[in-house]
C-alpha positions, 0 to 999 in steps of 0.5 A, a space after each residue: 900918199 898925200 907926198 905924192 899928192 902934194 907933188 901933183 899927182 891925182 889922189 884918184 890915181 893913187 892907191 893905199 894898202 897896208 901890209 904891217 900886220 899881215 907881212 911884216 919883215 919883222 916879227 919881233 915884239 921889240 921897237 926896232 921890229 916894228 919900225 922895220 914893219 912901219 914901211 911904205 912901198 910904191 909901185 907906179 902904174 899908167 
């Protein structure tokens, strides 16, 4: 968030949910696992 901050977009406009625990796309118990669970996506709305 505070990326697309610092590149000028409004911090009001932006909005931050996280879904590691509830929708992981891995469900090992392994450090490669959750790296993979340690994810950010973006969707861009006017």
């Amino acid at each position: 968030k505070m990326f697309l901050v610092d590149t000028g977009i409004s911090a009001s406009s932006l909005n931050t949910i996280s879904y590691g625990e509830e929708q992981p796309l891995d469900s090992g118990k392994t450090e490669s696992a959750w790296a993979k669970n340690r994810r950010a996506h973006f969707r861009i709305q006017n």
